[in-house]
ZASE-922584 format. One record per residue: x, y, z of N, C-alpha, C, O, CB in turn; residue in one letter. Coordinates in steps of 0.1 Angstrom, whole numbers, plus 2048, in hexadecimal, padded with zeros to 3 digits. Glycine has a CB too. Layout:
N
XYZXYZXYZXYZXYZA ...
***
This chain:
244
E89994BE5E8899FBDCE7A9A5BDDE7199DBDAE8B99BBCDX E779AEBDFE6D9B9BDEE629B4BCEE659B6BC2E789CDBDDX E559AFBD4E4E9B0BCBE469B9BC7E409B7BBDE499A9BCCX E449C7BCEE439D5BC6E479D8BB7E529D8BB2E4A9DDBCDX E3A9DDBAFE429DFBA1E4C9EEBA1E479F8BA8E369DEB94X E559F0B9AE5D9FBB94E54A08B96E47A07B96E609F9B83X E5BA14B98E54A23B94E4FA22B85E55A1DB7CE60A32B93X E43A27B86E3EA29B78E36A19B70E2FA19B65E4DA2FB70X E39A0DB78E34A02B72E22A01B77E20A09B81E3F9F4B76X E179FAB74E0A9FDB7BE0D9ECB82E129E3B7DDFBA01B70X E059EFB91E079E2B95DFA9DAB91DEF9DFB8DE0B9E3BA4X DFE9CBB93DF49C1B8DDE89C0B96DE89C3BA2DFA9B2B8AX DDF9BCB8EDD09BEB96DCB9B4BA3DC39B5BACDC49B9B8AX DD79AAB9FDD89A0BA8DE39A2BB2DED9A8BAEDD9994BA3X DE099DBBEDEA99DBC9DFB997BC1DFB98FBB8DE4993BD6X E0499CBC7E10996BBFE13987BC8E1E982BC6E209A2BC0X E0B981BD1E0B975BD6E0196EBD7DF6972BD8E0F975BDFX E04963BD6DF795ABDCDED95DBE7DF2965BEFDFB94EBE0X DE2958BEADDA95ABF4DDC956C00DDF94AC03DD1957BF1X DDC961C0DDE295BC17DE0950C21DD8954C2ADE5962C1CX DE4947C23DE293FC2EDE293BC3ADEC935C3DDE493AC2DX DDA93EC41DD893FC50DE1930C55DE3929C4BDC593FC56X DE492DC5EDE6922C62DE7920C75DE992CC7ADF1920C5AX DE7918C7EDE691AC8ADF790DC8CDF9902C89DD3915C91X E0291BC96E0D90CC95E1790ECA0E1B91ACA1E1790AC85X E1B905CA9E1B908CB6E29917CB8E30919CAEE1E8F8CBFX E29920CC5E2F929CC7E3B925CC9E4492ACC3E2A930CCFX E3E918CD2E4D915CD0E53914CBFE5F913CBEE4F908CD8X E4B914CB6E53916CA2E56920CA1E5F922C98E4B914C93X E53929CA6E53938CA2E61941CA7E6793CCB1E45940CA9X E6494DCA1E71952CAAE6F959CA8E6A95AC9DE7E952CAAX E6F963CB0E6E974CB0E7C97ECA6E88981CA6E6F978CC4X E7897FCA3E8398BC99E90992CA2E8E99ECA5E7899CC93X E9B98DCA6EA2995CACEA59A6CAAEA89AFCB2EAB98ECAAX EA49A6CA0EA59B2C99E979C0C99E979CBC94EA99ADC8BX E8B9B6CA2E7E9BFCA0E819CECA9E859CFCB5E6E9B5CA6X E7E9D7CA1E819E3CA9E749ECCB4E749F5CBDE879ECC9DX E6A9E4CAFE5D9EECB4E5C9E0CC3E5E9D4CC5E4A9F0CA4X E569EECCCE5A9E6CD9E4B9E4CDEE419EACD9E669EECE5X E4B9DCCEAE3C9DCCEDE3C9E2CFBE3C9D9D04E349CCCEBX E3B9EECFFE3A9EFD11E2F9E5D19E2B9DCD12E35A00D17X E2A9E6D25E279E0D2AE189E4D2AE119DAD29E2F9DFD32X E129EFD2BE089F5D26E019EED19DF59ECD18E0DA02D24X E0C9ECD0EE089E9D00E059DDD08DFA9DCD0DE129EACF1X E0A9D6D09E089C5D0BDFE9C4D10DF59BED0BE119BCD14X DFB9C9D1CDEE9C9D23DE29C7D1CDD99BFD1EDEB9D4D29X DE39D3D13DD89D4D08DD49C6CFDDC99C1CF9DDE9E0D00X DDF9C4CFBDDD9B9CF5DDB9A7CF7DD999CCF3DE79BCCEEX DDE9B0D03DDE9A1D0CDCC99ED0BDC5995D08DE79A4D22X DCA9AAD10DB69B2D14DB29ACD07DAD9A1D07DB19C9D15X DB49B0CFEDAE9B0CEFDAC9A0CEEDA199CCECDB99B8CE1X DB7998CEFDB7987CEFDAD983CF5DA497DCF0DC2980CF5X DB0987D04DA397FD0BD96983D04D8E97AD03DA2984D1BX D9498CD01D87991CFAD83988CEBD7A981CE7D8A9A3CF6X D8C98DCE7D8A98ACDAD90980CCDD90980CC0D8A995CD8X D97977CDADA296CCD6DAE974CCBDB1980CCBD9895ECCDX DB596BCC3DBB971CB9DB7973CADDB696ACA5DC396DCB8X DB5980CAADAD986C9CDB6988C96DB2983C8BDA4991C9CX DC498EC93DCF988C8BDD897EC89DDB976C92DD598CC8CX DDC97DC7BDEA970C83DF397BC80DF1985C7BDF095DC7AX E02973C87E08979C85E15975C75E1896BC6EE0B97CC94X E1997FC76E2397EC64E2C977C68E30979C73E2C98CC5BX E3296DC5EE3D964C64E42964C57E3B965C4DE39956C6BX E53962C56E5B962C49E57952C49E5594CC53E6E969C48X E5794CC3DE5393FC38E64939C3DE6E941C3FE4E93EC25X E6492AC3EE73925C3FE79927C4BE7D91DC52E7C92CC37X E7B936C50E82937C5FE77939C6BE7C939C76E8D943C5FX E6893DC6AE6093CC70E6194BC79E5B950C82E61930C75X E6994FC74E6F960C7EE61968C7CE5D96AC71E8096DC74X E5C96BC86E55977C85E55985C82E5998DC8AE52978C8CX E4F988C75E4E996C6DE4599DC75E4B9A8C77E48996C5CX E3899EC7CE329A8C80E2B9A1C8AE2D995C8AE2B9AFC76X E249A4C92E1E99EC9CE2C999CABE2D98DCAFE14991C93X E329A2CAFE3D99DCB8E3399CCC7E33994CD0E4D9A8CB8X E299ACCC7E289AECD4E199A1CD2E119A9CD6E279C1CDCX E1599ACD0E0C994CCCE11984CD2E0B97CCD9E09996CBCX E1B983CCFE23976CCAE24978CDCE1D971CE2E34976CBBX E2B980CE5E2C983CF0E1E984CF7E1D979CFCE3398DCF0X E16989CF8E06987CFCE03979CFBDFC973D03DFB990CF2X E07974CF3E00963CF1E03960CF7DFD95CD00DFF95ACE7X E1495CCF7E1A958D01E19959D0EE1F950D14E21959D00X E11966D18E1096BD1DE02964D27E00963D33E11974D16X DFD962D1CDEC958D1BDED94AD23DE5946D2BDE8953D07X DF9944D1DE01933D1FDF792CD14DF3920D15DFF92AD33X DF3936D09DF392DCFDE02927CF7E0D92ACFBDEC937CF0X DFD919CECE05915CEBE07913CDCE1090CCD7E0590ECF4X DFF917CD7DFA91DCC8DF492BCC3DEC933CC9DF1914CC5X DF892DCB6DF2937CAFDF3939CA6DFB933C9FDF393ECB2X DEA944C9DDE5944C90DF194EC8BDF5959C90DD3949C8EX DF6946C7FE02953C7ADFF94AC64DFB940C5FE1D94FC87X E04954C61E09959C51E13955C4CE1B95EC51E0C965C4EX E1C94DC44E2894CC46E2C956C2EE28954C22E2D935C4CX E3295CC33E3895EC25E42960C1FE4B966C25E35965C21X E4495DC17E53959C0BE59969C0BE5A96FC01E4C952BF6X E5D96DC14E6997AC13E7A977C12E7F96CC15E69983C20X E7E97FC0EE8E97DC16E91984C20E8E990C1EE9997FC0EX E97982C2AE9E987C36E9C998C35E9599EC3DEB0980C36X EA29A0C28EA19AAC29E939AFC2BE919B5C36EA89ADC1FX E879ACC21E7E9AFC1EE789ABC26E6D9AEC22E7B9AEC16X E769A3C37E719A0C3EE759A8C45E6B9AFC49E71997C3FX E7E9ACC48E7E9B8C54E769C8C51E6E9CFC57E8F9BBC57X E7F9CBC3FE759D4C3BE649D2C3BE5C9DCC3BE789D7C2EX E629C9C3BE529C7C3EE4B9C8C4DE3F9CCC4EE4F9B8C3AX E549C4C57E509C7C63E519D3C66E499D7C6FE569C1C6BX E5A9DDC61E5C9E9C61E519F2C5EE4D9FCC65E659EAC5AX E4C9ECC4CE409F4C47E359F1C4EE2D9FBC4FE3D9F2C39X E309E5C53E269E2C56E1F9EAC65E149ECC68E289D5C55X E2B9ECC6BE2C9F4C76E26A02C76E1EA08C7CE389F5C78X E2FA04C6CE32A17C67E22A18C60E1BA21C64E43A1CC57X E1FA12C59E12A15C4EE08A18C5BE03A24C5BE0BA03C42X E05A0FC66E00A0DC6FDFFA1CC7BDF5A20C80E06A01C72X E0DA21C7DE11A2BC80E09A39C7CE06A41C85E1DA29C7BX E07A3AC71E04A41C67DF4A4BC63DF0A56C5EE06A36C60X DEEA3DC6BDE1A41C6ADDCA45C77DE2A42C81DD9A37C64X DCFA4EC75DC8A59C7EDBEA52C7EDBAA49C76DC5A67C79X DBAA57C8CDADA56C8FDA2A62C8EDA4A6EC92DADA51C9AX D99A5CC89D8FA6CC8BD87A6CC96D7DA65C97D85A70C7FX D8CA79CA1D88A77CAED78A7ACAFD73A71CB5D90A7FCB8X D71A81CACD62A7DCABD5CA71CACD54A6DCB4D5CA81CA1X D63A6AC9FD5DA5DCA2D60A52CA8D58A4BCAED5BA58C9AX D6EA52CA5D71A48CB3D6BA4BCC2D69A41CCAD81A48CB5X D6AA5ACC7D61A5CCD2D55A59CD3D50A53CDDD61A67CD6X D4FA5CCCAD3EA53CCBD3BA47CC9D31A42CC9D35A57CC1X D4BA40CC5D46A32CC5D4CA2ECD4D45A28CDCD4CA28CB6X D54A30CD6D59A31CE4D4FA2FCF0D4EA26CF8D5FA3ECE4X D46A3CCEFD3BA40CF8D31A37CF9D2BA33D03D34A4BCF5X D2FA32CE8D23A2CCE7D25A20CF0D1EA1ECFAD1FA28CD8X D32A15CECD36A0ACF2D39A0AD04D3AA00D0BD41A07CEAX D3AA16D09D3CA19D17D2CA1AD1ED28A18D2AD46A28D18X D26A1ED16D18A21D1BD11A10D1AD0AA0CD23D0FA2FD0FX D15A08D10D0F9FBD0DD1A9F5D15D1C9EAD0FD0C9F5CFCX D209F5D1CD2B9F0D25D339E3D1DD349D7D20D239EBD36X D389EAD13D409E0D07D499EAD0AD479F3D01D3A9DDCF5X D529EED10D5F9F1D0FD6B9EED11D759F5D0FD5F9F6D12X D699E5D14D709DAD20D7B9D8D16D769DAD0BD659C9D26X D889D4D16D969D2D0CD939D2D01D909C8CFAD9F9C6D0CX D929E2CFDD939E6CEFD9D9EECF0D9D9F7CE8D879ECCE9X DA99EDCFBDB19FACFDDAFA05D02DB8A0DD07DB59FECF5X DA1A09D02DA1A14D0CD98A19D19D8CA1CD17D9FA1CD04X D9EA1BD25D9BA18D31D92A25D30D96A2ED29DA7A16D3BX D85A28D35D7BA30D3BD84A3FD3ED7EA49D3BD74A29D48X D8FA40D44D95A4BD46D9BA4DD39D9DA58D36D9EA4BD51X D9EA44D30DA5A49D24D96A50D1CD96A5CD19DAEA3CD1AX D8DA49D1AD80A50D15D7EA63D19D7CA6DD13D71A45D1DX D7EA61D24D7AA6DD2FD85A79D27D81A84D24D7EA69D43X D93A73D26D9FA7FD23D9AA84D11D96A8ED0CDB4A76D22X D9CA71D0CD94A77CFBD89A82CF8D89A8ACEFD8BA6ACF4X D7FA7FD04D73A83CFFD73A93D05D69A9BD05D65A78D05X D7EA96D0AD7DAA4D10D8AAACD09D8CAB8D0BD7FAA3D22X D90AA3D01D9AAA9CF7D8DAAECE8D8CAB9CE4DAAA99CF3X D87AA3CE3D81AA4CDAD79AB0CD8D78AB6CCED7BA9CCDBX D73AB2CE6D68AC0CE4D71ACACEAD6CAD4CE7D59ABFCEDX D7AACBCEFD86AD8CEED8DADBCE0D95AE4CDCD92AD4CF9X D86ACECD8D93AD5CC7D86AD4CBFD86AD4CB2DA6AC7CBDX D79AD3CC6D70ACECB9D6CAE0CB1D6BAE3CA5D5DAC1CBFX D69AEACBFD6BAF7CB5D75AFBCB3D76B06CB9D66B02CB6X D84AF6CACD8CAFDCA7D8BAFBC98D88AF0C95D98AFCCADX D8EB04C8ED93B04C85DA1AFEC83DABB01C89D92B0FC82X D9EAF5C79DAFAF2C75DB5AF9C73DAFB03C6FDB2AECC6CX DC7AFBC74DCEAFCC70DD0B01C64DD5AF9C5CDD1AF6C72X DCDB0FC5FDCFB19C51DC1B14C4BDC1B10C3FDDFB16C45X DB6B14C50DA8B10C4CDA6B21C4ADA6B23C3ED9DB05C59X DA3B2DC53DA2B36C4DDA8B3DC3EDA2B40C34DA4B3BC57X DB6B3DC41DBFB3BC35DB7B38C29DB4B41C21DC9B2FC36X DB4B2CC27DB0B1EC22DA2B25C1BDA2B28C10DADB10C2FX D97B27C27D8BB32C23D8CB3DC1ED83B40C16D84B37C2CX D98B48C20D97B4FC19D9CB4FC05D97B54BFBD9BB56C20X DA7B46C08DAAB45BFBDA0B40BF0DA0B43BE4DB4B3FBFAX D96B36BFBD89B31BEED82B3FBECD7FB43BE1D7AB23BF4X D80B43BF3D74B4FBF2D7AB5ABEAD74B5FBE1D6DB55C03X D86B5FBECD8BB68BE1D90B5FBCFD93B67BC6D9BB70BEAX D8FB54BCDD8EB4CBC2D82B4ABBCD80B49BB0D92B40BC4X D7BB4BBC5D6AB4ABC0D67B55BBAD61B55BAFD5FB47BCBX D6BB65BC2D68B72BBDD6EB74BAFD69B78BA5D6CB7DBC7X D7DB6DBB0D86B6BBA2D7BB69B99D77B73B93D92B5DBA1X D74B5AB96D6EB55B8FD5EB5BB8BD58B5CB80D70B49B94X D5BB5EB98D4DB68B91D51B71B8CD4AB74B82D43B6EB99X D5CB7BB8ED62B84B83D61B80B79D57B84B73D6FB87B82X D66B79B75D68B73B65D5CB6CB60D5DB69B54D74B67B64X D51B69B67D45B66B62D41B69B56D3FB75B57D3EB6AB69X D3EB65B4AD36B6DB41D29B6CB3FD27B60B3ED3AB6CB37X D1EB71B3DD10B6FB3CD0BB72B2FD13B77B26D08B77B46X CFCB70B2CCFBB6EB22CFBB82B18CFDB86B0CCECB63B24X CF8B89B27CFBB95B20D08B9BB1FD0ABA7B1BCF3B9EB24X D10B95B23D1EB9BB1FD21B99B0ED25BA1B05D2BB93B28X D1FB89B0FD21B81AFFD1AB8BAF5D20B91AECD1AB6FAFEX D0AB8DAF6D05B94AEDD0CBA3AEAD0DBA7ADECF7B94AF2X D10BABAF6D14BB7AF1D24BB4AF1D2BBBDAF4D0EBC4AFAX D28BA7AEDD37BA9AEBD32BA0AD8D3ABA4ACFD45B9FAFAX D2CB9BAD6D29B96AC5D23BA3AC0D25BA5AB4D1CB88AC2X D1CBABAC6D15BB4AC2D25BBFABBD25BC4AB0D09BB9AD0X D2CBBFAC1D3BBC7ABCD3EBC2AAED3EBCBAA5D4ABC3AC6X D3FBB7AABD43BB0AA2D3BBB6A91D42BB6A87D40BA1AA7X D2CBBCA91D27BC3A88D2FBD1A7ED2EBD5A73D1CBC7A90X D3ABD6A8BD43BDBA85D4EBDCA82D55BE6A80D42BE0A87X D51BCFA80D5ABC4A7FD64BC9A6FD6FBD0A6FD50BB3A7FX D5DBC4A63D60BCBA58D67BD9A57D71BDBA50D55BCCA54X D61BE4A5FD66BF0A5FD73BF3A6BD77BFEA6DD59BFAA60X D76BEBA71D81BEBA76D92BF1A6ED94BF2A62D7FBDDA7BX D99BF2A74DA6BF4A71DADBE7A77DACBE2A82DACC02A76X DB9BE2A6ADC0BDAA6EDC1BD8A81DBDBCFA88DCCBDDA66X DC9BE3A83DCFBE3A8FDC4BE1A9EDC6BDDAAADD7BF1A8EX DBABE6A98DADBE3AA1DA7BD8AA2DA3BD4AACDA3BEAA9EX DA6BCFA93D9FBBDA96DA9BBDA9EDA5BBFAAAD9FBAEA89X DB9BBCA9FDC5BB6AA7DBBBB7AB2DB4BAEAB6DD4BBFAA7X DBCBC3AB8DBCBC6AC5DAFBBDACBDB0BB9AD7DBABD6AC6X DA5BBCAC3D9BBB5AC8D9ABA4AC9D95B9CAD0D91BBBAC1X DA3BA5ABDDA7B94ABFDACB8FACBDA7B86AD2DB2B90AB5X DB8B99ACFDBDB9CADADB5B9CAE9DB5B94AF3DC3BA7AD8X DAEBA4AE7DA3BA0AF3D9BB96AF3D96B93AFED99BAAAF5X D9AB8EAE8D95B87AECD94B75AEED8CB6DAF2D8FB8CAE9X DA5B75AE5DA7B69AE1DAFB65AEBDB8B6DAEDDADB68AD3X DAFB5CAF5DB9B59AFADC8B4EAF8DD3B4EAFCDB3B58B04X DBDB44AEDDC7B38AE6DC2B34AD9DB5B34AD9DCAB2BAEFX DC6B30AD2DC1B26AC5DCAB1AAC8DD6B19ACCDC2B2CAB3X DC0B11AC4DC9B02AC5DC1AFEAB5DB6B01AB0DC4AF3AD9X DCDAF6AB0DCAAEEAA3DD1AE3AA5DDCAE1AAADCEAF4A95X DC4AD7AA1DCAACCAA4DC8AC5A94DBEAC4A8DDC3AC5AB3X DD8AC0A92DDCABDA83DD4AB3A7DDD1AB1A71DE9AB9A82X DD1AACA89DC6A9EA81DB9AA0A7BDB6A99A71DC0A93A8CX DAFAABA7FDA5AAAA7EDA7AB5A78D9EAB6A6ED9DAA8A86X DB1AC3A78DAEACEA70DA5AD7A78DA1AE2A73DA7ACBA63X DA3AD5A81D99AE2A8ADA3AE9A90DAFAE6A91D8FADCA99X D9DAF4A93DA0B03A9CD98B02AAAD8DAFEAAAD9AB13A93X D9FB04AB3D98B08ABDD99B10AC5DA2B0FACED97B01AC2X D8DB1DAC5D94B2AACCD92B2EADFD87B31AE5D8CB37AC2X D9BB2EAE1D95B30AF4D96B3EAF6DA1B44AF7D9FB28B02X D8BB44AF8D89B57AFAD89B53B09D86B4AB10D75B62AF3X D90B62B0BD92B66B1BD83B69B1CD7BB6CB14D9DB76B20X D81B66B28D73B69B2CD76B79B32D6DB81B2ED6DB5EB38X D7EB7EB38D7DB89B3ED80B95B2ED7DBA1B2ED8AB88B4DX D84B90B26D86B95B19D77B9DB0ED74BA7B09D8EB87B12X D6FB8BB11D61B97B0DD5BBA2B15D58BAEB13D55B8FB0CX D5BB9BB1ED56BA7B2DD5ABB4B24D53BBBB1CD64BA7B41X D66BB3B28D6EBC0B1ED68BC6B14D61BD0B12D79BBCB16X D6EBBDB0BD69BC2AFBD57BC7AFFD56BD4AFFD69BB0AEBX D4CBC0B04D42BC6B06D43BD2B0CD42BDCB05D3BBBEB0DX D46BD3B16D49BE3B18D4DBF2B13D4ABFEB13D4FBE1B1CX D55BE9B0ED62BF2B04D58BF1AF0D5EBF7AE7D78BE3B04X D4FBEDAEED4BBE8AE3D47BF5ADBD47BF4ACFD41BDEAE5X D41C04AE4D3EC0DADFD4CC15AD8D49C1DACFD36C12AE8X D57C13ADCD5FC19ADED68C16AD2D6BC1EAC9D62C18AEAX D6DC07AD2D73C01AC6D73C07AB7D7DC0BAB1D6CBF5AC5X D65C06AB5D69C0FAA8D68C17AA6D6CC1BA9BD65C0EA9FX 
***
């Protein structure tokens, strides 16, 4: 059963499991997932084969607790083997059958998912090719050469509706300095208010009108609170000789 909480519940601060335990236990315990769908070509293996020799094993791999079946790490489990190790570092956790496969699935896909940002992976790239650390990190000197000549062929483009994008800020911004009010609008829109008294019914209206845009009353405390259009005094200032 899915230890995820419900829509709408907050999840707990703590992991919903215990802390995980590495353990080292030989490859003949282990079984590969009949059912694993993500495949490893021969290319991938290579790579990972490279990465081992380098850098031994820096994951373990996920194992359902009880049947020992492997949740993630298949093309790994193959590379080791690959090695004529005869051990390795794996995880084992309390799922059920269902939720173990969905986990190999997500763990995949989440993985899937994510970008790289080619600037920086190219300069770190370069850096490590120039300090001759490049060596099975996955990517061969000709793969650098294609990256690094893709990178600066898209590095002056504009994204995708980025003009779009610029213009709609810049006509929003003109919106909003429209509506600006300064300190001399306010003065010659209070300055109206002197003939306030001599108004006609139908005329406060109108000016209320320009300039009220909401009242909120809130029942607990008994306050009013008035929100004037800003583009409303503009107005009324303008219009202030005229009103009465």
């Amino acid at each position: 059963m899915s230890e995820l909480p419900p829509p709408g519940v907050s999840a707990s601060p703590t992991p919903p499991r215990g802390p995980l335990r590495v353990q080292r236990v030989a490859l003949s315990a282990l079984a590969p997932d009949p059912a694993n769908a993500r495949l490893h070509g021969a290319a991938n293996l290579d790579a990972i084969k490279a990465t081992l020799r380098r850098f031994g094993q820096a994951e373990p791999l996920v194992v359902q607790a009880g049947t020992r079946r492997v949740i993630a790490g298949h093309g790994r489990l193959v590379a080791i083997q690959a090695q004529g190790w005869a051990e390795a570092d794996e995880v084992e956790l309390e799922v059920s059958g269902t939720d173990a496969t969905a986990l190999g699935i997500a763990l995949n896909r989440t993985a899937e998912l994510a970008e790289w940002d080619g600037g920086t992976l190219s300069r770190i790239l370069e850096q490590h090719r120039a300090e001759d650390a490049l060596d099975n990190v996955g990517y061969s000197p000709g793969n650098l050469d294609a990256l690094m000549d893709e990178f600066q062929r898209t590095a002056g483009e504009a994204p995708a509706g980025a003009d779009e994008a610029l213009r709609a800020a810049r006509e929003k911004l003109a919106s909003l300095k429209a509506r600006a009010i300064d300190e001399a609008d306010l003065r010659a829109a209070l300055e109206t208010f002197e003939v306030w008294p001599v108004l006609f019914p139908n005329e406060q209206a109108r000016v209320l009108r320009l300039l009220v845009e909401r009242i909120d009353l809130d029942p607990d405390t008994g306050t009013i609170e008035l929100r004037l259009h800003p583009g409303g005094v503009r107005e009324l200032a303008r219009r202030g000789e005229t009103v009465a």
